[in-house]
PLY file of the C-alpha trace (Angstrom):
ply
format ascii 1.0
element vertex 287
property float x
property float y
property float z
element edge 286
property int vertex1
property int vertex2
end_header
133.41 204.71 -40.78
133.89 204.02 -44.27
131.26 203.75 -46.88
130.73 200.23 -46.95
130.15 200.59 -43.17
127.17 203.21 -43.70
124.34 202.31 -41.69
121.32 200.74 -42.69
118.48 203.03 -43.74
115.73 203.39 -46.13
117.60 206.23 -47.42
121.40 207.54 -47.15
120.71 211.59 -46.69
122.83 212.74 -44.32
119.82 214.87 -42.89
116.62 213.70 -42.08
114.53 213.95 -45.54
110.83 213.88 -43.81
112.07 216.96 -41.44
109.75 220.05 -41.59
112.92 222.23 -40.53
115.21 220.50 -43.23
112.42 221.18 -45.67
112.28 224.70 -44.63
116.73 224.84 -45.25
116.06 223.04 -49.02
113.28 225.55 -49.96
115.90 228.90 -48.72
119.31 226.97 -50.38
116.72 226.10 -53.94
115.84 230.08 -53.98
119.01 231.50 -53.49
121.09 228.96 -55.58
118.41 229.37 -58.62
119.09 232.86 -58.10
122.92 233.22 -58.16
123.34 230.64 -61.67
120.96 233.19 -63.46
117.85 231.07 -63.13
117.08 227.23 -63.29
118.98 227.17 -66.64
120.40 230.02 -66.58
123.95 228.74 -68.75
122.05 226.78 -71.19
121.64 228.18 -74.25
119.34 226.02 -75.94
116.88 225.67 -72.65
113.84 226.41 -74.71
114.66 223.24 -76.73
113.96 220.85 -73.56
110.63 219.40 -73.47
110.93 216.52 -71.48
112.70 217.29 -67.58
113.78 215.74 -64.54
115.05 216.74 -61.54
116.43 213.87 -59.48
116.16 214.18 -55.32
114.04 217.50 -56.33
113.65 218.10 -52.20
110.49 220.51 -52.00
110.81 220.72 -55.64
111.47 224.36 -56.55
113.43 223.60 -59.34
111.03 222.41 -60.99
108.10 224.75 -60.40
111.00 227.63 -62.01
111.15 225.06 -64.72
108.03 224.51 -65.39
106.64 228.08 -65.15
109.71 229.37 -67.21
109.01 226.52 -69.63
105.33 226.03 -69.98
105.71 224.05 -73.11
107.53 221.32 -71.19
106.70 218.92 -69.24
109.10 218.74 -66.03
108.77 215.99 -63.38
110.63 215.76 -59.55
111.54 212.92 -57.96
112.64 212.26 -54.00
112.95 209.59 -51.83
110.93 212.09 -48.73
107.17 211.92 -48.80
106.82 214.98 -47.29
108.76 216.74 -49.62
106.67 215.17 -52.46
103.41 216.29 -51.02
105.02 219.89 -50.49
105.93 220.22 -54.24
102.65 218.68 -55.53
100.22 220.92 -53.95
102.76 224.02 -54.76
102.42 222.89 -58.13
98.25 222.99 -57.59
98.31 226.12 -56.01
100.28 227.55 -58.91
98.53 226.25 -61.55
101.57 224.30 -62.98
99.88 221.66 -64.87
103.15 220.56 -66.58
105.21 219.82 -63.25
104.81 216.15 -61.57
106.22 214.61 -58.74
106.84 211.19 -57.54
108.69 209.33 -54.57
111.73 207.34 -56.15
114.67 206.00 -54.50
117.54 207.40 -56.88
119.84 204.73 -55.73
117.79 202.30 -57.31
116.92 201.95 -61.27
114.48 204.78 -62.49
111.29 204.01 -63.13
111.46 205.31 -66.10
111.55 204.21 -69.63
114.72 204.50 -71.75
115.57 208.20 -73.78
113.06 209.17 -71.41
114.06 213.31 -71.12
116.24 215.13 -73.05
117.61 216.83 -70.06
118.31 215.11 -66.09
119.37 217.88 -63.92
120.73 217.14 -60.02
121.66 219.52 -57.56
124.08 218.90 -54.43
123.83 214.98 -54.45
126.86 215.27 -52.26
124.78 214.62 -49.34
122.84 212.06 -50.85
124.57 209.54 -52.64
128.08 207.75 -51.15
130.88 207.86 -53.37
130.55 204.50 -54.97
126.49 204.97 -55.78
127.27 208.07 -58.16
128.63 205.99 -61.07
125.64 203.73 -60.90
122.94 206.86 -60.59
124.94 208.29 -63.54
124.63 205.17 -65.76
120.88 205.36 -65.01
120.76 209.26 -66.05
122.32 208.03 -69.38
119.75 205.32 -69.48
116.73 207.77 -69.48
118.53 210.85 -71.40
117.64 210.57 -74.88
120.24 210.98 -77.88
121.73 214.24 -77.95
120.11 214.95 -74.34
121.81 217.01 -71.57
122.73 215.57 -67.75
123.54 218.60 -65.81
124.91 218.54 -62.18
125.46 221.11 -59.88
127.98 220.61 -56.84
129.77 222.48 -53.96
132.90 221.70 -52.22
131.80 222.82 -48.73
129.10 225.29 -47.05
131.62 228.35 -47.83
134.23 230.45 -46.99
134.24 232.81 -44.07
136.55 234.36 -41.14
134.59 232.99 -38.87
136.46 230.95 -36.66
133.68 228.75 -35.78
131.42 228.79 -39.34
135.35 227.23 -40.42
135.41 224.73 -37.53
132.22 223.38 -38.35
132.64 223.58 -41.85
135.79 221.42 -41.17
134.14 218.90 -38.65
131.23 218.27 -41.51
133.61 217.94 -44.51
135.86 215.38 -42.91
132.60 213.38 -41.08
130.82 212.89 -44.20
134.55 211.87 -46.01
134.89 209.27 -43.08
131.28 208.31 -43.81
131.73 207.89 -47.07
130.37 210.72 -49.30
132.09 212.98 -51.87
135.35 212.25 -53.24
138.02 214.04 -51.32
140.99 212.00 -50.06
141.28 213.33 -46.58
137.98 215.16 -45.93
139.70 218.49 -46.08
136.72 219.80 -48.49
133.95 217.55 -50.41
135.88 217.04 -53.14
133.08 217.26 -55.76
133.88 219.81 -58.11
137.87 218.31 -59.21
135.39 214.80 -60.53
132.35 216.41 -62.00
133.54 216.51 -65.45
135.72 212.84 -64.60
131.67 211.65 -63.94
130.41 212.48 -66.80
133.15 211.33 -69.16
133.04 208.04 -67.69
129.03 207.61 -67.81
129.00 208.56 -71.69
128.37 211.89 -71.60
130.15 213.95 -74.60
131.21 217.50 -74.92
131.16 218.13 -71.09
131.27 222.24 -69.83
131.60 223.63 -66.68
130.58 227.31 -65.05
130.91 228.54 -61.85
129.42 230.66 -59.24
129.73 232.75 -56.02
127.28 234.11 -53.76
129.02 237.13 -51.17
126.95 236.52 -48.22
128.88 238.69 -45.74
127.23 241.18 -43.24
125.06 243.73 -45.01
124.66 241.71 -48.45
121.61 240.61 -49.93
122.45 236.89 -49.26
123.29 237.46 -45.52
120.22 236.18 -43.62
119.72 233.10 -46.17
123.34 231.81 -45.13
122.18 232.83 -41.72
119.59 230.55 -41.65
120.94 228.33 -43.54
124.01 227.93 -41.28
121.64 228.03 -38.17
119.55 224.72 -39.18
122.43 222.51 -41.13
125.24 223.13 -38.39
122.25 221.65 -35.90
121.12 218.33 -38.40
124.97 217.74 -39.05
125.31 217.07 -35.35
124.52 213.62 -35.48
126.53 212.79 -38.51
129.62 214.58 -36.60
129.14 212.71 -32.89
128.66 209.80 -34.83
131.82 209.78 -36.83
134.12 210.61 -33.77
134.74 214.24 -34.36
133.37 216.12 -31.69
131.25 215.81 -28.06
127.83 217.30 -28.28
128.74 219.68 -25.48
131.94 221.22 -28.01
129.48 221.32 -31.12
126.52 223.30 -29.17
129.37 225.81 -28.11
130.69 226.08 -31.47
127.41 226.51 -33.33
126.39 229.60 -30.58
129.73 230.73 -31.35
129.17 230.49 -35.06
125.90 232.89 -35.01
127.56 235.02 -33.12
130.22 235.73 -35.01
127.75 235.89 -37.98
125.61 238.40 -36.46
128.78 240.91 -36.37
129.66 243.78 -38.43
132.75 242.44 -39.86
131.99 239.18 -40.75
132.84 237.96 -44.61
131.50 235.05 -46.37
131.64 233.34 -49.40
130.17 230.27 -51.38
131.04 229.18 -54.35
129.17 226.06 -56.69
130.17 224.27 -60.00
127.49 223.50 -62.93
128.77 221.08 -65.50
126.52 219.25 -67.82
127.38 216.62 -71.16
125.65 215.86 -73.80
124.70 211.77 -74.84
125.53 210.72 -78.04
0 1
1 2
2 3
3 4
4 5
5 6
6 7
7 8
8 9
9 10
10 11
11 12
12 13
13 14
14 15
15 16
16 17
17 18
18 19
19 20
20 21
21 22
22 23
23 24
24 25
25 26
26 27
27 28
28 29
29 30
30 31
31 32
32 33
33 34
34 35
35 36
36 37
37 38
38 39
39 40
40 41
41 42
42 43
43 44
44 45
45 46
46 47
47 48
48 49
49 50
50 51
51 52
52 53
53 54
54 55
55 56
56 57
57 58
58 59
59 60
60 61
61 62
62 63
63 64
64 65
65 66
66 67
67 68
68 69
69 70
70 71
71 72
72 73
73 74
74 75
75 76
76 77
77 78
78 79
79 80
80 81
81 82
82 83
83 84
84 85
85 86
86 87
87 88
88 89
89 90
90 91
91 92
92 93
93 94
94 95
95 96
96 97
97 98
98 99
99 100
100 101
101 102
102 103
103 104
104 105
105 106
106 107
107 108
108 109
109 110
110 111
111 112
112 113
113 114
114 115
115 116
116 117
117 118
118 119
119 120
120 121
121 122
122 123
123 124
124 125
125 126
126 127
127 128
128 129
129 130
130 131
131 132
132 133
133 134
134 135
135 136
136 137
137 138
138 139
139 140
140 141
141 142
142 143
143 144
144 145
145 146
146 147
147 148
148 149
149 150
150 151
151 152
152 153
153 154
154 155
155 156
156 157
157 158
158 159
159 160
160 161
161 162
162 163
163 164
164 165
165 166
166 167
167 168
168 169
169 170
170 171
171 172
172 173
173 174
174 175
175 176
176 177
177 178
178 179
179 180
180 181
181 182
182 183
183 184
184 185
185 186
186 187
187 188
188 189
189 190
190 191
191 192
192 193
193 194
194 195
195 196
196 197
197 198
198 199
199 200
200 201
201 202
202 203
203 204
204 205
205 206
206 207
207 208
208 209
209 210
210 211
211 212
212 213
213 214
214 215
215 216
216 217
217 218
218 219
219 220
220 221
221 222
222 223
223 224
224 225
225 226
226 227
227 228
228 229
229 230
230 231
231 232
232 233
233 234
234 235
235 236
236 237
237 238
238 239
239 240
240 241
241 242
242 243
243 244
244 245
245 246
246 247
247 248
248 249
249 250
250 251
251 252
252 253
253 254
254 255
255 256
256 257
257 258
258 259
259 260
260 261
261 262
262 263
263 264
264 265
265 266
266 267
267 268
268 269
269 270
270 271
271 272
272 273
273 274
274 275
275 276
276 277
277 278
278 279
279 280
280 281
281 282
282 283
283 284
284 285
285 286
């Protein structure tokens, strides 16, 4: 299936976005990703300069709230196509006592409701799964819509769920890459990985963007680290709400995907197992 044969939905998330469970797997992947890039802006020097913030498909909208209470002179808004997710963030944002973080349902393949030089910095996270491969360079043109002069878009991006010995984490991780390549997301030409990282910087020279940076980061989440039982969990939840996407693209028999996923935690849950994950930031500045 390419990705002019997606199927017709009132979104294009390759999980379900009104999903307790999947909201559950976005809170865990928000903490620990925050965590390992140093914070919510952790390589941005001049982060204290931002007073106007988005965070496009924010998800349960942690982000933000680390924005927002790191920030409290800004004001630092979430959008998300999920309804659920939107009603999660807002009341987090009560119960905190974040008056300067907002949140609002938005369909980010369509144009932003938003004013132009509307922030002076956009920031989205793992859009991979969101967005097909021919919807990015229209979101982009609408980030450089709504960034003001000498604003920042900043995107964060993985090429796959990691890197392990695990026969069956690498199977999976395999089926998933090439499923969502046949179905049209990320930009890899044979679905070996998700191809995002290579065109992050490509992106955001060709929406506008100016003196465009990169940084990377890993997260060891083999047995006995810190990181273990997030990537557990993690793994656990996303191998099961990938299924679908998998059956649906040809790749595997529910039957071979239930063994392999058993498999997977299994060989998770022992001593030797080794894992790694590894993300790209890059962000440009508008003229």
């Amino acid at each position: 299936m390419t990705d002019d044969q997606l199927p017709a939905s009132n979104n294009t998330y390759i999980f379900d976005p009104e999903s307790i469970t999947e909201m559950s797997r976005l809170i865990q992947l928000d903490q620990f990703t925050t965590r390992a890039a140093g914070g919510p802006l952790g390589e941005q020097p001049a982060s204290t300069a931002f007073q106007h913030i988005l965070d496009i498909a924010c998800g349960p909208g942690g982000w933000v709230l680390d924005t927002a209470f790191s920030r409290p002179q800004a004001e630092v808004a979430g959008i998300d196509i999920s309804q659920i997710m939107i009603d999660y963030a807002n009341a987090r944002a009560r119960s905190q006592g974040l008056h300067n973080a907002s949140f609002g349902v938005m369909d980010v393949r369509q144009p932003l409701d938003f004013s132009d030089h509307s922030f002076d910095l956009v920031n989205a996270r793992f859009l991979v799964g969101v967005l097909s491969r021919t919807q990015w360079p229209v979101l982009l043109q609408e980030c450089f819509r709504v960034t003001q002069p000498g604003g920042v878009l900043r995107l964060t991006e993985s090429d796959n769920g990691g890197l392990t010995n695990s026969p069956a984490f690498e199977r999976l991780s395999e089926m998933l890459t090439r499923a969502m390549q046949r179905a049209g997301y990320g930009f890899s030409p044979d679905g070996r990985t998700l191809g995002m990282t290579p065109v992050l910087e490509h992106l955001l020279r060709a929406a506008g963007y100016k003196n465009v940076h990169s940084v990377g980061h890993a997260i060891n989440f083999s047995a006995g680290t810190e990181a273990w039982l997030d990537f557990y969990r993690n793994s656990e939840i996303g191998s099961k709400a990938a299924q679908p996407l998998m059956i649906h693209t040809g790749l595997a028999t529910q039957d071979e995907l239930d063994q392999l996923h058993q498999q997977m935690l299994t060989e998770m849950n022992a001593d030797t197992f080794c894992g790694a994950w590894f993300f790209l930031t890059t962000w440009g500045t508008r003229p």
